[in-house]
PQR file of N, CA, C, O and H, with PARSE charges and radii, in Angstrom:
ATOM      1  N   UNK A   1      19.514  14.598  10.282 -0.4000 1.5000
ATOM      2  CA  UNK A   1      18.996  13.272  10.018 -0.0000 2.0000
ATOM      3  C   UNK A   1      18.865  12.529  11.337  0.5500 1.7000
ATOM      4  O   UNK A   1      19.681  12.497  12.259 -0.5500 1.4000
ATOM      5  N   UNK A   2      17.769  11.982  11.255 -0.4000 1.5000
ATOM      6  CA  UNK A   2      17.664  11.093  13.018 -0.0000 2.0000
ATOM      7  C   UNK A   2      17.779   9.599  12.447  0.5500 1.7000
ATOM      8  O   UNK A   2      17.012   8.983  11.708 -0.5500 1.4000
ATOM      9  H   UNK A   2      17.106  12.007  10.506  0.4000 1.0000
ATOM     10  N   UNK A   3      18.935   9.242  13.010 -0.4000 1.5000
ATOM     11  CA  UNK A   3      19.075   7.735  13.190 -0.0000 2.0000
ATOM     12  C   UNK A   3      18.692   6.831  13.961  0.5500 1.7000
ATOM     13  O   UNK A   3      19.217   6.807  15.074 -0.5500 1.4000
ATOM     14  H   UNK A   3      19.558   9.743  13.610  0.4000 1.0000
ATOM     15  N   UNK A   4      17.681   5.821  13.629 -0.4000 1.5000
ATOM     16  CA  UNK A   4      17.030   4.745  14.752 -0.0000 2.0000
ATOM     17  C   UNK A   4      17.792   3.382  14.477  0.5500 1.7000
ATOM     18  O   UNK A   4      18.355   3.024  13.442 -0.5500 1.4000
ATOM     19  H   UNK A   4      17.255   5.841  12.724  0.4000 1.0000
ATOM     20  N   UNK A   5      17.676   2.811  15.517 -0.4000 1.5000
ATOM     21  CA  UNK A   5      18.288   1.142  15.310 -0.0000 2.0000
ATOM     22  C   UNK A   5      16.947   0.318  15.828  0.5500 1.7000
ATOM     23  O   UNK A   5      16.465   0.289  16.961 -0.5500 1.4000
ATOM     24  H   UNK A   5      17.219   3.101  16.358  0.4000 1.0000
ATOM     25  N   UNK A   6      16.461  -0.412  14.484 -0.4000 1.5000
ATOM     26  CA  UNK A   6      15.683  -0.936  14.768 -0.0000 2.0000
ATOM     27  C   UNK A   6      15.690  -2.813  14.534  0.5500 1.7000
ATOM     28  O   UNK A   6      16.550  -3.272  13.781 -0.5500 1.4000
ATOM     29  H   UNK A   6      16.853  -0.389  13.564  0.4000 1.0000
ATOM     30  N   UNK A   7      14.720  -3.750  15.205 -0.4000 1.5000
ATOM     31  CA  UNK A   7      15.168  -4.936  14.852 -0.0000 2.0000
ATOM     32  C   UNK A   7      14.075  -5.469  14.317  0.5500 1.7000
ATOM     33  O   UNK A   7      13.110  -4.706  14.325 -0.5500 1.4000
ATOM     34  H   UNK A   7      14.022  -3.377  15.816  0.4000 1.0000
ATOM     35  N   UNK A   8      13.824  -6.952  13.663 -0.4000 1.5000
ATOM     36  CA  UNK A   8      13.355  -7.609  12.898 -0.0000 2.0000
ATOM     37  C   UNK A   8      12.085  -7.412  13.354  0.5500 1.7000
ATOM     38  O   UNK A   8      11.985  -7.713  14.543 -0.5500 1.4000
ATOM     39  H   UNK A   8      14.608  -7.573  13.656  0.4000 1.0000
ATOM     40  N   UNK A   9      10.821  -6.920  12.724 -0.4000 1.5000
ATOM     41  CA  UNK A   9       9.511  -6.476  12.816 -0.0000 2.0000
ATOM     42  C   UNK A   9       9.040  -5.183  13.681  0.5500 1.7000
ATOM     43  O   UNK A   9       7.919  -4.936  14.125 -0.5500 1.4000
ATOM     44  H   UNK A   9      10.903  -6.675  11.758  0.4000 1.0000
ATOM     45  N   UNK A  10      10.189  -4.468  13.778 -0.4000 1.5000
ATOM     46  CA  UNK A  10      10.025  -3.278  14.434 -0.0000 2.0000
ATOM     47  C   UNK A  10       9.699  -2.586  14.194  0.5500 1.7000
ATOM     48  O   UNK A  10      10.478  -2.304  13.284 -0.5500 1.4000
ATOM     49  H   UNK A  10      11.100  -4.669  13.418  0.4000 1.0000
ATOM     50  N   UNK A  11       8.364  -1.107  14.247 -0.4000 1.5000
ATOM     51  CA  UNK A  11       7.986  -0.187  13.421 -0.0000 2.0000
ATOM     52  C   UNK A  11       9.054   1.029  13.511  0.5500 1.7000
ATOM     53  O   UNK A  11      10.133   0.846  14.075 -0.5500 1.4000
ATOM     54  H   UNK A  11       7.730  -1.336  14.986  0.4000 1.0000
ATOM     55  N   UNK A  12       8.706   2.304  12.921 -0.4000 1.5000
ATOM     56  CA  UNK A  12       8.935   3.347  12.894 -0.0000 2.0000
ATOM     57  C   UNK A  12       7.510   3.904  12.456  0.5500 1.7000
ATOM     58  O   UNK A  12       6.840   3.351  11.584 -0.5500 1.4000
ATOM     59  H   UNK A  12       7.829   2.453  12.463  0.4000 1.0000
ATOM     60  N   UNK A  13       7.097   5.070  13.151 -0.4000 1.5000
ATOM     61  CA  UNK A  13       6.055   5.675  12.482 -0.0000 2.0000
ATOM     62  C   UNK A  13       6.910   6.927  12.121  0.5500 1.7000
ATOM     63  O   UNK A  13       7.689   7.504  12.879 -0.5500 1.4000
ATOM     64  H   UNK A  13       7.641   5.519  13.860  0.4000 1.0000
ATOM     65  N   UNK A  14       6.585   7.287  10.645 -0.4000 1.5000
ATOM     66  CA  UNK A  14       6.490   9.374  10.436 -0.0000 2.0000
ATOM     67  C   UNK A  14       5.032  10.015   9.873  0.5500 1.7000
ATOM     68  O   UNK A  14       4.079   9.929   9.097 -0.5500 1.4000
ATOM     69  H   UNK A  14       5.952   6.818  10.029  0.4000 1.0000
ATOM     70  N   UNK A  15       5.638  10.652  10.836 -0.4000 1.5000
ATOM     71  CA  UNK A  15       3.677  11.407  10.821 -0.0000 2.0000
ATOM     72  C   UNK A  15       2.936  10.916  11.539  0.5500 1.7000
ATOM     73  O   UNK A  15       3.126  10.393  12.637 -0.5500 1.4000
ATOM     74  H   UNK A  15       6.411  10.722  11.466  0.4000 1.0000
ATOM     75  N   UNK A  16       1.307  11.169  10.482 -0.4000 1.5000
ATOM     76  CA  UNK A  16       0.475  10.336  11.375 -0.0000 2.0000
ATOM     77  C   UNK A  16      -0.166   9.252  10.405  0.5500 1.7000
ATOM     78  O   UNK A  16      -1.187   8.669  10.769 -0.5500 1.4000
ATOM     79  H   UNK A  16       1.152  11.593   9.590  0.4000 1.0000
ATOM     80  N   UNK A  17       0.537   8.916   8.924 -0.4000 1.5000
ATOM     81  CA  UNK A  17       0.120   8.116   8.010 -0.0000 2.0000
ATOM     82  C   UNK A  17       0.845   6.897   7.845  0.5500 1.7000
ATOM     83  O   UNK A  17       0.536   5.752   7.518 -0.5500 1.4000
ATOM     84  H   UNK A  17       1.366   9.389   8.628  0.4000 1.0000
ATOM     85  N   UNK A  18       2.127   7.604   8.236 -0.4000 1.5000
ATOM     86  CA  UNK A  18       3.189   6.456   7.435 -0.0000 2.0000
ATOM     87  C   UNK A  18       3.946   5.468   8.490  0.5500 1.7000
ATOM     88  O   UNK A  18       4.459   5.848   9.542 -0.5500 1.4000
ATOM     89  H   UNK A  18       2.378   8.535   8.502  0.4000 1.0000
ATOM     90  N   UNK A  19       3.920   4.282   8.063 -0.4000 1.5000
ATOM     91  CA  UNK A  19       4.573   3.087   9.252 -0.0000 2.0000
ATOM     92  C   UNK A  19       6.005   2.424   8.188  0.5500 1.7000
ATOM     93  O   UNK A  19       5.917   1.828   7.115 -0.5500 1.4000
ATOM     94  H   UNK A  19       3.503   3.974   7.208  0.4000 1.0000
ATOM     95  N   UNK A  20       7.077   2.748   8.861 -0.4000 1.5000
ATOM     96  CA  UNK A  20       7.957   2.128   8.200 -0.0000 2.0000
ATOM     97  C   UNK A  20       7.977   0.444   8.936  0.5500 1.7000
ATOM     98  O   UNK A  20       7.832   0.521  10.156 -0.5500 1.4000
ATOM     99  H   UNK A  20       7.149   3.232   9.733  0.4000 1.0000
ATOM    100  N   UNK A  21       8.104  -0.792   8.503 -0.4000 1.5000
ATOM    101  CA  UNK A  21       8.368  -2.056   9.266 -0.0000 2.0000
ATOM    102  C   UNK A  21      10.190  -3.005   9.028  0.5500 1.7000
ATOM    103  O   UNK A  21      10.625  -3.474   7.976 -0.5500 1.4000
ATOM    104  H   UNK A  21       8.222  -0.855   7.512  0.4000 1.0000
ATOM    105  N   UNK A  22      10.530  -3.004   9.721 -0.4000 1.5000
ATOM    106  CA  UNK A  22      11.879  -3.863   9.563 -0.0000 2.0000
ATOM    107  C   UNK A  22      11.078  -5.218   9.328  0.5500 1.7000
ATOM    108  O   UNK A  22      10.470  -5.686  10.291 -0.5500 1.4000
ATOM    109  H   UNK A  22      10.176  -2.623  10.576  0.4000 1.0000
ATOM    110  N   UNK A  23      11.051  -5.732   8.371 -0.4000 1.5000
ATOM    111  CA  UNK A  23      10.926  -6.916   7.609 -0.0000 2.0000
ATOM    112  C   UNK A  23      11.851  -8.399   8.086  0.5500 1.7000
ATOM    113  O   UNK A  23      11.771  -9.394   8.806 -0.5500 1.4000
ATOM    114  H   UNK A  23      11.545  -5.353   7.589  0.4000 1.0000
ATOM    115  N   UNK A  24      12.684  -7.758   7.176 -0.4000 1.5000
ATOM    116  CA  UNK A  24      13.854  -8.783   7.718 -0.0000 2.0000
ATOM    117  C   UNK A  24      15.180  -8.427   7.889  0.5500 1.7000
ATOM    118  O   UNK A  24      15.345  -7.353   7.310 -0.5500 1.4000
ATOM    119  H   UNK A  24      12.749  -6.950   6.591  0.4000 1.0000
ATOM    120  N   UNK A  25      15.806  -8.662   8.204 -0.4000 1.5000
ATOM    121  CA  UNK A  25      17.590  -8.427   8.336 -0.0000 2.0000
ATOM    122  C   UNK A  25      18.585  -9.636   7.874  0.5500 1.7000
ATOM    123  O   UNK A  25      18.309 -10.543   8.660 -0.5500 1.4000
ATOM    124  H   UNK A  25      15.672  -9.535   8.673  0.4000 1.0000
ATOM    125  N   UNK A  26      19.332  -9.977   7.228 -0.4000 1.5000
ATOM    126  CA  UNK A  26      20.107 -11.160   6.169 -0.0000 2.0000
ATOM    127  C   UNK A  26      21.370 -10.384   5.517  0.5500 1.7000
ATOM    128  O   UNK A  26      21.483  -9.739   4.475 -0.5500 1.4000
ATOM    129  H   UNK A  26      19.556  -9.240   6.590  0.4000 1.0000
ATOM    130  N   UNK A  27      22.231 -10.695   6.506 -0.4000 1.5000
ATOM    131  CA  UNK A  27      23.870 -10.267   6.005 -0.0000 2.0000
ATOM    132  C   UNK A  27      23.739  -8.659   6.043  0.5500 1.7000
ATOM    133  O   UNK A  27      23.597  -8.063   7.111 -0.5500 1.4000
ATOM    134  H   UNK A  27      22.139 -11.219   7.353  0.4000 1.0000
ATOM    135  N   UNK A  28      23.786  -8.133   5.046 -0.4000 1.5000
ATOM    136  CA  UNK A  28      24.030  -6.952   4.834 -0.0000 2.0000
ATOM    137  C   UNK A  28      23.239  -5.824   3.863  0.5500 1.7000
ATOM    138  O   UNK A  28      23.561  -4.814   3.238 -0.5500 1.4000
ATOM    139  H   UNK A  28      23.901  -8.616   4.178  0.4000 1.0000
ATOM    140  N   UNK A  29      21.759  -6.757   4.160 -0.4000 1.5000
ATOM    141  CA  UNK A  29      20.694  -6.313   3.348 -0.0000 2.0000
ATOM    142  C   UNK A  29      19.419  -6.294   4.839  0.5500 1.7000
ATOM    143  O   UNK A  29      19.320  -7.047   5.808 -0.5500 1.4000
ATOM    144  H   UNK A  29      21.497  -7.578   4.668  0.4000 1.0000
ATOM    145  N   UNK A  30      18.639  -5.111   4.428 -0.4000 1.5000
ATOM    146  CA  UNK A  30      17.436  -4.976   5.410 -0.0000 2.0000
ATOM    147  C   UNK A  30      16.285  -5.266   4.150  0.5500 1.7000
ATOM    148  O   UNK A  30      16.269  -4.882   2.981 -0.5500 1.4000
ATOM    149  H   UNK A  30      18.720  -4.499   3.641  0.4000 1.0000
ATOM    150  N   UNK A  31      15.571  -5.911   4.746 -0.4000 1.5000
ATOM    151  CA  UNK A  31      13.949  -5.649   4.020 -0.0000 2.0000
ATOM    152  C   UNK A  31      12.698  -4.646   4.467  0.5500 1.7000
ATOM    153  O   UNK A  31      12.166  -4.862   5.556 -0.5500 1.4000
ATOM    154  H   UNK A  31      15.584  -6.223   5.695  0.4000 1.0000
ATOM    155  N   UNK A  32      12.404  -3.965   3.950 -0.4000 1.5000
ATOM    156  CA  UNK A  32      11.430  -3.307   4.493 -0.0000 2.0000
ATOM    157  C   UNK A  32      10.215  -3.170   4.091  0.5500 1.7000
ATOM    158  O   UNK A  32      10.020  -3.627   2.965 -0.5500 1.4000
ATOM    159  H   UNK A  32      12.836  -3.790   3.065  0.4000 1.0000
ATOM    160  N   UNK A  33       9.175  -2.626   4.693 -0.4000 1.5000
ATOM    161  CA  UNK A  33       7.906  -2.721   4.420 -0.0000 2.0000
ATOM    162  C   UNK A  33       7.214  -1.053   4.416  0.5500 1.7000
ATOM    163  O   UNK A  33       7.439  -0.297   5.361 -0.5500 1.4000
ATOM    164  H   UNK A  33       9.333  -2.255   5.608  0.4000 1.0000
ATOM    165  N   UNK A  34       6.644  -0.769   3.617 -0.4000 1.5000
ATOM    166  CA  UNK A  34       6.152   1.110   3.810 -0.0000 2.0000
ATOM    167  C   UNK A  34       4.655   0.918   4.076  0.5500 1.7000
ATOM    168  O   UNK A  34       4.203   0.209   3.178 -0.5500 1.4000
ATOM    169  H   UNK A  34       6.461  -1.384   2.850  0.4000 1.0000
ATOM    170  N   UNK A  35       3.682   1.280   4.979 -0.4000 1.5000
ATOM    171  CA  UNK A  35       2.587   1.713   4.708 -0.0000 2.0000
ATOM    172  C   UNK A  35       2.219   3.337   5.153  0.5500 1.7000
ATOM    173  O   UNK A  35       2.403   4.043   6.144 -0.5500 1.4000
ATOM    174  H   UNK A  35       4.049   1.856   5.709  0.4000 1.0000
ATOM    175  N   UNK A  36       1.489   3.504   3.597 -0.4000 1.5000
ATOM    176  CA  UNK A  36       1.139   4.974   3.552 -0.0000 2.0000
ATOM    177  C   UNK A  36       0.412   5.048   2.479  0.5500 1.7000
ATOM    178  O   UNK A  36       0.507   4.368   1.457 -0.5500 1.4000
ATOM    179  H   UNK A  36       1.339   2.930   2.792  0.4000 1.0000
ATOM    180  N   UNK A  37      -0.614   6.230   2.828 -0.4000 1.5000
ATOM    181  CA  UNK A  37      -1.897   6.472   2.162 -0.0000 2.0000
ATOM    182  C   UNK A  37      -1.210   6.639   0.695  0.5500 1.7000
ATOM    183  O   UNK A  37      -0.158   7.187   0.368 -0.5500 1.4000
ATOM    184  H   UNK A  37      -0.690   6.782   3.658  0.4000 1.0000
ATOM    185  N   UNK A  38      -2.327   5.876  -0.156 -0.4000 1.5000
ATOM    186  CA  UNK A  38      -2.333   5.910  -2.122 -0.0000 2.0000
ATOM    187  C   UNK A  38      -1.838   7.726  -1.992  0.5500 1.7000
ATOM    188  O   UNK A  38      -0.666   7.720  -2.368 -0.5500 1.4000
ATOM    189  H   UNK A  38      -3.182   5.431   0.110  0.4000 1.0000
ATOM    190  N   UNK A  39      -2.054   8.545  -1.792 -0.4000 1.5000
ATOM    191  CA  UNK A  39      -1.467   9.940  -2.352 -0.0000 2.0000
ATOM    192  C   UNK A  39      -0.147  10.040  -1.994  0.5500 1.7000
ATOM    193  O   UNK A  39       0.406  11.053  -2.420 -0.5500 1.4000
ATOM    194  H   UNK A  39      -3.006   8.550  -1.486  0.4000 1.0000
ATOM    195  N   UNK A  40       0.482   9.338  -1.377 -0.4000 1.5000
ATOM    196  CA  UNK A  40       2.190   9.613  -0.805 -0.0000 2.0000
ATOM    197  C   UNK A  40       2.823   8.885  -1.471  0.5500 1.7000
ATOM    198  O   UNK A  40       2.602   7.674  -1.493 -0.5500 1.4000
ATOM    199  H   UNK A  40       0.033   8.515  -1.031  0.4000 1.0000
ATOM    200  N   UNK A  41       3.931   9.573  -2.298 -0.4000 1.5000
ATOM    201  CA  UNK A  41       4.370   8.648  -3.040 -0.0000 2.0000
ATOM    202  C   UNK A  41       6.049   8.120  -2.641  0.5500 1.7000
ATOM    203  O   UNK A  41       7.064   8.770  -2.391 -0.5500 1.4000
ATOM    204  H   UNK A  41       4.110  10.556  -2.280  0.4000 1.0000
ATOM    205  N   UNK A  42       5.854   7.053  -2.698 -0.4000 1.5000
ATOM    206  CA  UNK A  42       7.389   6.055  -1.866 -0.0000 2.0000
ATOM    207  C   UNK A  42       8.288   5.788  -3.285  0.5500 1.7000
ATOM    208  O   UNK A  42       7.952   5.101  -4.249 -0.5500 1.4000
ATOM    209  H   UNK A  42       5.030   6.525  -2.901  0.4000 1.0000
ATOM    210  N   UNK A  43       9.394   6.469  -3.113 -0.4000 1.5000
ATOM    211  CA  UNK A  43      10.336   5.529  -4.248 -0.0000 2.0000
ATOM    212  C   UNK A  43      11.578   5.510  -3.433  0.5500 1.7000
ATOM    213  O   UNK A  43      11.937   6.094  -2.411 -0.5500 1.4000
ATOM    214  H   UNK A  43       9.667   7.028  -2.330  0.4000 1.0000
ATOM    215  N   UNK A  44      12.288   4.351  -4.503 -0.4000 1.5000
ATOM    216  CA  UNK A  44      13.801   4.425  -4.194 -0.0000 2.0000
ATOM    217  C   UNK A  44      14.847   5.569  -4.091  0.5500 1.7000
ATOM    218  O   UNK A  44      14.152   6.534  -4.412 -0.5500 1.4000
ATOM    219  H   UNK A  44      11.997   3.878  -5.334  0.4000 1.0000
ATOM    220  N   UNK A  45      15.669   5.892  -3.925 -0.4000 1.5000
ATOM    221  CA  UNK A  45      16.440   7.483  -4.246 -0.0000 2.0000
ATOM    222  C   UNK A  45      17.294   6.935  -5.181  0.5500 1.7000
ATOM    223  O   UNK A  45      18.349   7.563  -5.269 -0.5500 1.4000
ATOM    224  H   UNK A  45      16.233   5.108  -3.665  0.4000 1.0000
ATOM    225  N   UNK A  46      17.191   5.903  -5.965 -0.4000 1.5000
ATOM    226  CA  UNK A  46      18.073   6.070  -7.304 -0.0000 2.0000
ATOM    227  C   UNK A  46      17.260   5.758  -8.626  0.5500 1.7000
ATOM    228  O   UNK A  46      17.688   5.426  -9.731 -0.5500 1.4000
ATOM    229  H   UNK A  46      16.334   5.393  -5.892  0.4000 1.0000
ATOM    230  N   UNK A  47      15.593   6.018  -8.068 -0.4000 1.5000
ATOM    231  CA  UNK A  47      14.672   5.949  -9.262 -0.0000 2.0000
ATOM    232  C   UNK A  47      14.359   7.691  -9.408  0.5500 1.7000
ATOM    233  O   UNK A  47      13.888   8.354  -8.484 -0.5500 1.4000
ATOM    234  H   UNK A  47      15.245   6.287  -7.170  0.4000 1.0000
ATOM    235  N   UNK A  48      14.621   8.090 -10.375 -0.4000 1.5000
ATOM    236  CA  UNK A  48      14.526   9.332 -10.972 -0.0000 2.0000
ATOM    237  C   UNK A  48      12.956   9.783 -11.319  0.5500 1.7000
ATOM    238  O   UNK A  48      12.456   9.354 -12.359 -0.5500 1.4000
ATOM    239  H   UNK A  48      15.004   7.551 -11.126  0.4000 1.0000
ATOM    240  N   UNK A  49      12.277  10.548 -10.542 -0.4000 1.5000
ATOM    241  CA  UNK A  49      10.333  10.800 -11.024 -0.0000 2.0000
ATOM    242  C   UNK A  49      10.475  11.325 -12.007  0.5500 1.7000
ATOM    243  O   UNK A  49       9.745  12.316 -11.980 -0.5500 1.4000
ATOM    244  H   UNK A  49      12.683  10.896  -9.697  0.4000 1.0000
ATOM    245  N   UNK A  50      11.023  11.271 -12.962 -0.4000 1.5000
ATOM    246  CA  UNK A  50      10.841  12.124 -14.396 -0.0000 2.0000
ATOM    247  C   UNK A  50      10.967  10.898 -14.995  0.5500 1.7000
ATOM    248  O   UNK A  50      10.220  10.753 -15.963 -0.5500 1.4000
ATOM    249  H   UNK A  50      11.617  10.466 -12.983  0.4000 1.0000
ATOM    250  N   UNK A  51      11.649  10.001 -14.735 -0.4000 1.5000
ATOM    251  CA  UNK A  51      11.813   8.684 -15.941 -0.0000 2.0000
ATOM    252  C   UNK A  51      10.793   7.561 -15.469  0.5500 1.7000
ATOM    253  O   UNK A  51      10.587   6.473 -16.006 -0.5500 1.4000
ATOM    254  H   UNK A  51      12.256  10.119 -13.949  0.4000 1.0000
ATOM    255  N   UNK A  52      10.110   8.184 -14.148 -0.4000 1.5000
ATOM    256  CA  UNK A  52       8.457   7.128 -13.539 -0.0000 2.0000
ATOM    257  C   UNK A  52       7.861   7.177 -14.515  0.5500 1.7000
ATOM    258  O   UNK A  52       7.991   8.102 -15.317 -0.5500 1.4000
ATOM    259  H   UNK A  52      10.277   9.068 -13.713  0.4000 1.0000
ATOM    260  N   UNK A  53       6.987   6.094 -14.691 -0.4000 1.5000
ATOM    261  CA  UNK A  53       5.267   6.249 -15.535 -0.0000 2.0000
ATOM    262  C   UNK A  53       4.257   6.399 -14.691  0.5500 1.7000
ATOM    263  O   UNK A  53       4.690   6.557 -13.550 -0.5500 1.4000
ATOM    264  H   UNK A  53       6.881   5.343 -14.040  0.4000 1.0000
ATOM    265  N   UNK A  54       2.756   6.424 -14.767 -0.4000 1.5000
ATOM    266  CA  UNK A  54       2.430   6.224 -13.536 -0.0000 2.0000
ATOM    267  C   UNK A  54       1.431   5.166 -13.296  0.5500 1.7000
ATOM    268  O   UNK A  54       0.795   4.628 -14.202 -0.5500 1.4000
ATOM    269  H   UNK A  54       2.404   6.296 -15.695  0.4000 1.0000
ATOM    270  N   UNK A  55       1.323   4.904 -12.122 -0.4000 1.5000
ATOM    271  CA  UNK A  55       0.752   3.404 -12.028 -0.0000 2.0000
ATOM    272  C   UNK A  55      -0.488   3.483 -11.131  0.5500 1.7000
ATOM    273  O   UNK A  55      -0.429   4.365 -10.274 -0.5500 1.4000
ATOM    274  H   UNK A  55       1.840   5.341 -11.385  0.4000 1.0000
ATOM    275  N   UNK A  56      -1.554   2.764 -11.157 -0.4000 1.5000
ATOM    276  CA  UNK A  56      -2.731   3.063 -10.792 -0.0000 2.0000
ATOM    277  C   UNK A  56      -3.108   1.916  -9.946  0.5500 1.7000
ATOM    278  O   UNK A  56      -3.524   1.035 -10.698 -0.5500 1.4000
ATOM    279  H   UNK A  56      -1.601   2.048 -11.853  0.4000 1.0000
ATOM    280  N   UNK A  57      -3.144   1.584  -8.874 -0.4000 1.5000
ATOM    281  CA  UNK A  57      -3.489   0.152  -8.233 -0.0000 2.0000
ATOM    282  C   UNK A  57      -5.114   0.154  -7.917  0.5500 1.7000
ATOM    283  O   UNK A  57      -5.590   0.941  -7.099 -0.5500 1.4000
ATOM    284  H   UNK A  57      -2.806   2.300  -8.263  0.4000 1.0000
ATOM    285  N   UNK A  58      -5.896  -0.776  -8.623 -0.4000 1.5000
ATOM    286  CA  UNK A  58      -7.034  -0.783  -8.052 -0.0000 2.0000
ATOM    287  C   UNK A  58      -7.005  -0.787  -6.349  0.5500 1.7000
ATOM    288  O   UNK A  58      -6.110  -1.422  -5.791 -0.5500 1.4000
ATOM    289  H   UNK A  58      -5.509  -1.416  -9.287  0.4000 1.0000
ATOM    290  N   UNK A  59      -7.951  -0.103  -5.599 -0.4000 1.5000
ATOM    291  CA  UNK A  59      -8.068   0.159  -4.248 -0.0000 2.0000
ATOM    292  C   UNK A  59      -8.443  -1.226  -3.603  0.5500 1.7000
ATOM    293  O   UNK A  59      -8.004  -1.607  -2.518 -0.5500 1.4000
ATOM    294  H   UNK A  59      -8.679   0.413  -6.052  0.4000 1.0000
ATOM    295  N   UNK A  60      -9.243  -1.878  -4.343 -0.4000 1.5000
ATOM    296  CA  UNK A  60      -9.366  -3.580  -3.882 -0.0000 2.0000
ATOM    297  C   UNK A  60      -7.925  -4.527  -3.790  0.5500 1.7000
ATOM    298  O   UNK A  60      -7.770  -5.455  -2.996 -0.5500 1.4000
ATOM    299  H   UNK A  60      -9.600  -1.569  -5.224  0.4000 1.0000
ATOM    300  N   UNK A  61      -7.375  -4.273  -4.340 -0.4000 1.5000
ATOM    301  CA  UNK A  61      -5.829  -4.990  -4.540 -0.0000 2.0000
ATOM    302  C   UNK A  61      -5.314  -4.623  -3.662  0.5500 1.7000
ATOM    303  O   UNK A  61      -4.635  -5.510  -3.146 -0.5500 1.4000
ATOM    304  H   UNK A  61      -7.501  -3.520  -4.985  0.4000 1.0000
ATOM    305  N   UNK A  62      -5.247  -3.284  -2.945 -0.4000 1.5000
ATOM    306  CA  UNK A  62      -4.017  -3.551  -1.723 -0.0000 2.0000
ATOM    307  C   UNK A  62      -4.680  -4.368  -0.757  0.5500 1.7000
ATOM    308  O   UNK A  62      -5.872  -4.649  -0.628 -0.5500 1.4000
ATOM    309  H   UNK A  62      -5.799  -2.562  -3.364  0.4000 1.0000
ATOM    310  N   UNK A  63      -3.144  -4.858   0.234 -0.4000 1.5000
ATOM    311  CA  UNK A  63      -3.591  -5.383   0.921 -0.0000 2.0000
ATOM    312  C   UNK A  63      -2.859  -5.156   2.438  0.5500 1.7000
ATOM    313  O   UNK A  63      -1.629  -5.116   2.417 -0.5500 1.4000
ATOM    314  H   UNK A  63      -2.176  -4.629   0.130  0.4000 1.0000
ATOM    315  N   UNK A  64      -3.483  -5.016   3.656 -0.4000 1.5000
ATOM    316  CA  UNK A  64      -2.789  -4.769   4.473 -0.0000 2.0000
ATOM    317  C   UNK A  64      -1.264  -5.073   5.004  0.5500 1.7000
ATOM    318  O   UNK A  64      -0.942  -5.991   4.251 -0.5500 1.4000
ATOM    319  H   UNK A  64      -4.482  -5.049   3.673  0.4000 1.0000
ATOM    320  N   UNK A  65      -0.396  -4.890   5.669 -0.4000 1.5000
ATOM    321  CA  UNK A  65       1.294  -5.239   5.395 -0.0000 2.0000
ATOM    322  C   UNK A  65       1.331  -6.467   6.486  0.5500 1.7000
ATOM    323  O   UNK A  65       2.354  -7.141   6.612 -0.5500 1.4000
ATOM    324  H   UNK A  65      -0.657  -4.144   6.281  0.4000 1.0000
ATOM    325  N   UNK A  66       0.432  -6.658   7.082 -0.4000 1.5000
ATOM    326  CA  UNK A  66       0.379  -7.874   8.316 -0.0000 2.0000
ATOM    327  C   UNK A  66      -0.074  -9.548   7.092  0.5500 1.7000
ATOM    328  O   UNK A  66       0.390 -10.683   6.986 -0.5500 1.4000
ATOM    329  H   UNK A  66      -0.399  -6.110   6.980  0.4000 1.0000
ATOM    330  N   UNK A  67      -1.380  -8.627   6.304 -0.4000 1.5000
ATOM    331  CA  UNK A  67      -1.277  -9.862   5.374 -0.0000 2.0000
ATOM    332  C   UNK A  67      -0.302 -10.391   4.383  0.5500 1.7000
ATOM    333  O   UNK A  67      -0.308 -11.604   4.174 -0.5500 1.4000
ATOM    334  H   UNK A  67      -1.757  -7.704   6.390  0.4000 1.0000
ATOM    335  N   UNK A  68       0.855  -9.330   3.506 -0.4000 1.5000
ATOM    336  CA  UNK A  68       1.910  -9.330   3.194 -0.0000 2.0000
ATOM    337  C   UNK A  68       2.659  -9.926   3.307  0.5500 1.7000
ATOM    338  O   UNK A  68       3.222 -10.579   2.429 -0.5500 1.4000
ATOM    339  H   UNK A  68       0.860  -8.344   3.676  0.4000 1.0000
ATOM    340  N   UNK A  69       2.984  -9.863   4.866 -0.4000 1.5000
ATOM    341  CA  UNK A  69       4.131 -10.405   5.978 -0.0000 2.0000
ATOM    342  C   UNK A  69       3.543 -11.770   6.384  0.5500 1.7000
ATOM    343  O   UNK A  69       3.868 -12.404   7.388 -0.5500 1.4000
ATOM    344  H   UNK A  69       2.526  -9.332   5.579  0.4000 1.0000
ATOM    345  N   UNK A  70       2.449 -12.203   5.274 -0.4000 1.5000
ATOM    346  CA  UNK A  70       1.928 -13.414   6.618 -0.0000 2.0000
ATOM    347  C   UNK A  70       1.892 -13.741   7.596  0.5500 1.7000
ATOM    348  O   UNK A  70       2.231 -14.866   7.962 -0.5500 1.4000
ATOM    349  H   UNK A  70       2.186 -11.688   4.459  0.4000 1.0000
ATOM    350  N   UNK A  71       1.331 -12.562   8.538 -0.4000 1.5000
ATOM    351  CA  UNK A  71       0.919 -12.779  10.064 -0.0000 2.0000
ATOM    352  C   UNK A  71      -0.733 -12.632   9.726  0.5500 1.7000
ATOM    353  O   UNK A  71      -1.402 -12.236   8.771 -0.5500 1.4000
ATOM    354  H   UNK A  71       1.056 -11.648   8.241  0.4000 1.0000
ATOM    355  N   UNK A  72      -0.956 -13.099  10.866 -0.4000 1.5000
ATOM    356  CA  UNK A  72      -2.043 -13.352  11.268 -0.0000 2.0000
ATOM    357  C   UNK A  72      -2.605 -11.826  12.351  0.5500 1.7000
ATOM    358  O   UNK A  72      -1.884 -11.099  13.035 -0.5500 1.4000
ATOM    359  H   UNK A  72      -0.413 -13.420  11.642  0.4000 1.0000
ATOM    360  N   UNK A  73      -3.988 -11.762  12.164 -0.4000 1.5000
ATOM    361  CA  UNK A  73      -4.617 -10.414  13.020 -0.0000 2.0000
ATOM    362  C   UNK A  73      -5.091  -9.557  12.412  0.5500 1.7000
ATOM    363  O   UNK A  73      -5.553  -8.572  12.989 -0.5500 1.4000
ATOM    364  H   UNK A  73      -4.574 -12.352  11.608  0.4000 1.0000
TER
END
C-alpha cells in the first residue's frame, strides 16, 4: 500500500483517468473528491456491489469537480 500525505486541495492522480482531490480536512474527518471516467466504478468499502442498484447519470448532469468545489477556471 503507498501512503501519501496530502493537504487541503491537493491532488493525487492513479492512472491516467482518475484524480483523487483533498477537499477539506475538519477534526478527524477528510472530504474528498473522485474524478473518473462514467465506466469506473467508485464506492465506499463498506457498500457491498451485490446489495448496489444501478444508477444511470445523464452525461449532461455531471459536472466538472472545480465547479463542485466552487472554484472558478
Amino acid at each position: 500500500m503507498l501512503v501519501l500525505s496530502r493537504k487541503q486541495n491537493e491532488r493525487i492522480r492513479v492512472g491516467d483517468s482518475v484524480v483523487v482531490t483533498v477537499v477539506r480536512v475538519s477534526g478527524d474527518k477528510v472530504r474528498i473528491g473522485i474524478e473518473a471516467p462514467a465506466n469506473v466504478r467508485v464506492l465506499r468499502d463498506e457498500l457491498d456491489e451485490d446489495d448496489m442498484g444501478t444508477v444511470t447519470l445523464d452525461a449532461a448532469a455531471e459536472l466538472p469537480i472545480h465547479k463542485l468545489l466552487g472554484a472558478t477556471g
